[in-house]
N, C-alpha and C positions, 0 to 999 in steps of 0.2 A: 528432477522436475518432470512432469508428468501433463500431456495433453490432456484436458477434458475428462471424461469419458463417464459422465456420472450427471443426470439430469433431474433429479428428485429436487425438491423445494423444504428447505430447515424447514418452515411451520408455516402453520393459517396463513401466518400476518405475513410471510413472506410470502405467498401467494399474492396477496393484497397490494404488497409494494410491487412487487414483479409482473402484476399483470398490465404490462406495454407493449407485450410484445420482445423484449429482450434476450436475446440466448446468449449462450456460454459459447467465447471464443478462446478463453486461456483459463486454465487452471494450476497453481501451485501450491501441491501438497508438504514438498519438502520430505518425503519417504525415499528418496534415492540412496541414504547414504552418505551424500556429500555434499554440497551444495553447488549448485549449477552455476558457474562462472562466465556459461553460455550468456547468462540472463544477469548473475546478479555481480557486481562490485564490494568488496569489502575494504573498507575506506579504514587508512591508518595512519593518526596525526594529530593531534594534539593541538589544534587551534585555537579550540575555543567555539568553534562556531561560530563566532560576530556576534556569539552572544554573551563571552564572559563564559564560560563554561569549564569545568573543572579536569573531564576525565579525559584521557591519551586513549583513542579509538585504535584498535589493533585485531589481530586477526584473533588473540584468542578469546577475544568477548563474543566471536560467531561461530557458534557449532549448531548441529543440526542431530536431536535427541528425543529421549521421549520423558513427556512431562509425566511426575512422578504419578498425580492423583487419578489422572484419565487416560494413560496409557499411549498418547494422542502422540505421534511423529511432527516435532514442529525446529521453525527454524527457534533456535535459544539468543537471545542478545543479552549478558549476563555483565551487570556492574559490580567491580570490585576494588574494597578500600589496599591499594597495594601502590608500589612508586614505578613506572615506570614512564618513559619518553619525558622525563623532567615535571610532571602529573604526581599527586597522588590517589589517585586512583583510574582504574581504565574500565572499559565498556565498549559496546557492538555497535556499528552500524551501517548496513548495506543502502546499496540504490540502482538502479537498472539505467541509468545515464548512456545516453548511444547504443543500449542493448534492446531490453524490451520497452517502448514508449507506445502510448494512444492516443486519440484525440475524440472527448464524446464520449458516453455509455455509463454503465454501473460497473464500481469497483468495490469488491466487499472484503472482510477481511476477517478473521475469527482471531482472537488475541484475547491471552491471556497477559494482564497488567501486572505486575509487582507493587505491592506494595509502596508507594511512593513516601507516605510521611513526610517528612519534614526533608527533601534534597533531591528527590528524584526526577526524572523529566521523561516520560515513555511518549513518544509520539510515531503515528502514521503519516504521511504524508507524500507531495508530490512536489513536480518544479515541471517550465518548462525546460525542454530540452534541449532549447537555444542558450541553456548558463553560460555554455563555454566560449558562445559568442558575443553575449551582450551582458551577461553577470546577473548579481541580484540586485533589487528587486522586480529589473525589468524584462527578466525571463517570467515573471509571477511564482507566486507562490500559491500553494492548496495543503493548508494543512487539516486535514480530514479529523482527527483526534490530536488534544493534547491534555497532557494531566501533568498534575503538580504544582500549579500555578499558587506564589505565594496568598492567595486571594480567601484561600480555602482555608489557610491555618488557625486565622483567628476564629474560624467557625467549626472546626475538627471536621471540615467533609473532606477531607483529601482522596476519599475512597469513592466519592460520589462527584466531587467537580472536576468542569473538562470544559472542552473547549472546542470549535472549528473556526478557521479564518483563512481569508486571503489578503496575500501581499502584491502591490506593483508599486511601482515611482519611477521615478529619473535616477534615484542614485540612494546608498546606504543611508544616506542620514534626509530625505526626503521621500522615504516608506510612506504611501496609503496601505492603512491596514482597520479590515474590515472583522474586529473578532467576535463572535456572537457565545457566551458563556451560560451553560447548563448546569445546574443540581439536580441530580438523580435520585429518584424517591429509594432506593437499593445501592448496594456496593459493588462497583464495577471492578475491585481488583480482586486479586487470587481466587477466581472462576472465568473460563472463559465467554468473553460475549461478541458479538457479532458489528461490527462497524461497518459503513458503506455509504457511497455516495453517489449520487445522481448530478451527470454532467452533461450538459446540453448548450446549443450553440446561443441562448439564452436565459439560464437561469444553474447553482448550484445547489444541492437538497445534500443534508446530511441525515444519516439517521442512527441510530443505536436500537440494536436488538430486535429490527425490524419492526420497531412500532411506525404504527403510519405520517403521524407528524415528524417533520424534520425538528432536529433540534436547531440547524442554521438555515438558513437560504437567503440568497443573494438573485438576486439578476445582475443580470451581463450585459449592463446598458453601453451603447457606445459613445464616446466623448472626443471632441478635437484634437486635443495634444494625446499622442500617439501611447505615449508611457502611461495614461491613467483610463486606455480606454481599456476598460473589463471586456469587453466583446472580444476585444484585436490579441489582448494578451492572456484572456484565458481559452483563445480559438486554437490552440497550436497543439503540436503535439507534447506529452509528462510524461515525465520517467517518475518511478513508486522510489520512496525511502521508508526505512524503518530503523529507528535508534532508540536507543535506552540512554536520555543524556544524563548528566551528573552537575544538580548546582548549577549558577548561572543569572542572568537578566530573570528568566521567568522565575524559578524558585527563590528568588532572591535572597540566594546564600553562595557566598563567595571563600568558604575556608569548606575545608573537607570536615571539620571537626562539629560545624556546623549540620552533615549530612547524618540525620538520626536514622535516615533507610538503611546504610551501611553499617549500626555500631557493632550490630548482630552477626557479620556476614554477608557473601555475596545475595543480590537480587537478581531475579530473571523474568525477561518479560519475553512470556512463548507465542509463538504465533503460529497455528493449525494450518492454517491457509490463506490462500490468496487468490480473489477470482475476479475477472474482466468480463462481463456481456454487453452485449453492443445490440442494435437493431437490424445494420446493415443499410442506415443511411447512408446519401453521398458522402456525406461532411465528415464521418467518419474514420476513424486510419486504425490500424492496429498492428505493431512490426515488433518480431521475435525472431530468432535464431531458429525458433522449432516451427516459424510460419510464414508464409509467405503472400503476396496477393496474388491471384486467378493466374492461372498461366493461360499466357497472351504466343498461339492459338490454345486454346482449349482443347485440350486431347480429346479424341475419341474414345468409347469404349466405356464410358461412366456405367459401374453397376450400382445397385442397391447396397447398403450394408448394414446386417442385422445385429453383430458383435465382433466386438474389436478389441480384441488381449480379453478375453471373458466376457467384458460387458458389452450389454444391451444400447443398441444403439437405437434411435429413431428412423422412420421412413424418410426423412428430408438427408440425411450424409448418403455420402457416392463415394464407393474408389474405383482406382485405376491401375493397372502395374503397369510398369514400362523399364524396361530395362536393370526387371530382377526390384525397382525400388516401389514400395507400394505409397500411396497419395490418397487421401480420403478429402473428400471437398463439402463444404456445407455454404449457401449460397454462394458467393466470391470469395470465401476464405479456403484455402487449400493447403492442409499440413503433408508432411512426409513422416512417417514415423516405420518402425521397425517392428517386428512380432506379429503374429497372427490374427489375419480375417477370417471370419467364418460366414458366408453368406445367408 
C-alpha cells in the first residue's frame, strides 16, 4: 500500500464531480507485492453470509497481480467451482474492520467486474465499524455497488444492472433497506470503470464513471427510535469490503450447478484502486496504520515539499524530521512514511 502521492483528475466529468473542494488523504494502489495486512483483512469461512451464499471465502481467492488486458497491478478476488470448507466452490473477500475506517468524504474505486451471468455476486461496499459491538443491521450497511441481481436475467442485462443501498434496523429479520436499481446504457463488466460515493453528514450520492447524476441518493434524515435513524447510523465511522460472492438470496440460485459464470472456469473481479478524499471538516475522521491525526504539540520546523519518492507534490504538504523519521502533513492530517524528499 502506498500513501497518495498522485493529484491529476481521471477526466472532465471528474473535474465536475470533484469540484468541492475535496483532496486526497489515502490511496490504495495494491503495487507492493503483497497485500497490506496493515489495512486489509482476508476473511476465511464459509457462512453464507446471512444471505444463503454458496462459496468458502479463503485466502487463496486474494492475490494481488496484474490484469492480463491493461497491465494494471490490482488486488484479484478470483471465484472458483472447486470443494473446499464443505463449499463447492470458493472466492475472495477482504475488509479493513478496526484497520483503516472514515467518517464523511468521497471514496472511489476503479474495478474491473467479471462477468457475472447467471451466479455471480461482485460487490463494493462498507459497514459501520461498530459490528463487532452491535452487529448487523445496526452497525448500518453502504453498499456502494452490487451486480448480479436475479432481476436482470429475464431481461439479459447482467452486464448492465447494478445496484446501491443501505441497510439499518433493530435486528436481521427487521432490516430497513433502502435499494435504488440502475440499467446502464453500456456494459459494465470485463473493462474497468470507476465507482464512488459521496458521504455527508446529510445526504449519500452514488455514482458510476463519474458522470454527474448519481445513480442512488438518499438523505440522512433523523428519526426517534435510534436503530432507523439514517443520521445517527450512518454518522459513524466504515471500514471498506470487497467480495466476489457466489449464488445466494440476491442471484437466486442456491445449487453450484445452477452458477453458468463458473461452467467455463475461474472469474475475477480486479480492482486498480482505492481512494478516500475528505474536505477537512470537523465531522470528519480518517484512521490507518500509515496515518495518524495532528500531532498534539505541533512540531516545529515545518518546511515546504516539492517531491516525495519522485513525485510532484503541491505547495499546501510540509515535512518535518525528527528523530532520523520523516512526517509530511497536509492540513491536520499527518503521515510518516519512509524514502526520499527533495525540497
Amino acid at each position: 500500500m502506498k500513501i497518495l502521492y498522485s493529484f491529476w483528475m481521471i477526466s472532465c466529468l471528474a473535474v465536475m464531480v470533484m469540484a468541492q473542494d475535496y483532496q486526497l488523504v489515502w490511496n490504495e494502489d495494491f503495487t507492493d507485492g503483497a497485500l497490506n495486512t496493515q489495512v486489509w483483512n482476508i476473511e476465511v469461512n464459509g457462512d453464507g453470509g446471512g444471505n444463503n451464499e454458496l462459496q468458502y471465502y479463503c485466502a487463496d481467492g486474494v492475490s494481488l497481480g496484474i490484469e492480463p488486458t491493461t497491465g494494471k497491478h490490482c488486488l484479484i478476488l478470483t471465484a472458483t467451482k472447486e470443494s473446499a470448507g464443505g463449499r463447492d466452490c470458493t472466492s475472495g473477500r477482504v475488509n479493513s474492520k478496526n484497520k483503516m475506517t472514515y467518517t464523511f468524504g468521497r471514496i472511489e474505486a476503479r474495478i474491473k467486474f467479471p462477468q457475472t451471468a447467471n451466479g455471480l455476486w461482485p460487490a463494493f461496499w462498507q459497514m459501520g465499524n461498530n459490528f463487532d459491538q452491535v452487529g448487523w443491521p445496526k452497525c448500518g450497511e453502504t453498499d456502494i455497488i452490487e451486480m448480479g441481481h436475479q432481476n436482470a436475467f429475464s431481461k439479459g442485462t447482467q452486464d448492465r444492472f447494478f445496484n446501491g443501498a443501505l441497510h439499518i434496523g433493530r435486528a436481521w429479520n427487521a432490516d430497513w433497506c433502502d435499494a435504488q436499481e440502475a440499467t446502464w446504457s453500456y456494459s459494465l463488466q470485463d473493462t474497468f470503470h470507476i465507482v464512488s460515493m459521496e458521504w455527508t453528514p446529510t445526504s449519500i450520492d452514488m455514482y458510476m464513471d463519474n458522470v454527474a447524476t448519481p445513480y442512488f441518493h438518499a438523505d440522512l434524515e433523523p428519526n426517534d427510535d435510534a436503530d432507523y435513524n439514517r443520521q445517527l447510523v450512518f454518522g459513524k465511522p466504515n471500514f471498506v469490503i470487497a467480495n466476489l460472492a457466489v449464488g445466494g438470496n440476491f442471484p437466486g440460485i442456491f445449487n453450484i450447478n445452477g452458477v453458468t459464470a463458473l461452467a467455463n472456469g475461474p472469474r475475477a473481479m480486479y480492482i486498480d484502486w482505492i481512494r478516500i478524499y475528505q474536505r477537512g471538516d470537523e465531522n470528519e475522521s480518517f484512521v490507518c496504520p500509515t496515518a495518524s491525526d495532528a500531532i498534539e504539540p505541533e512540531p516545529e520546523g515545518w518546511q515546504s515539499v516539492v517531491m516525495v519518492n519522485g513525485e510532484r507534490m503541491n505547495g499546501e504538504w510540509m515535512k518535518e524530521i525528527r528523530d532520523g523519521q520523516i512526517f509530511i502533513r497536509r492540513g491536520d492530517k499527518v503521515y510518516t512514511i519512509t524514502g526520499q524528499i527533495v525540497q
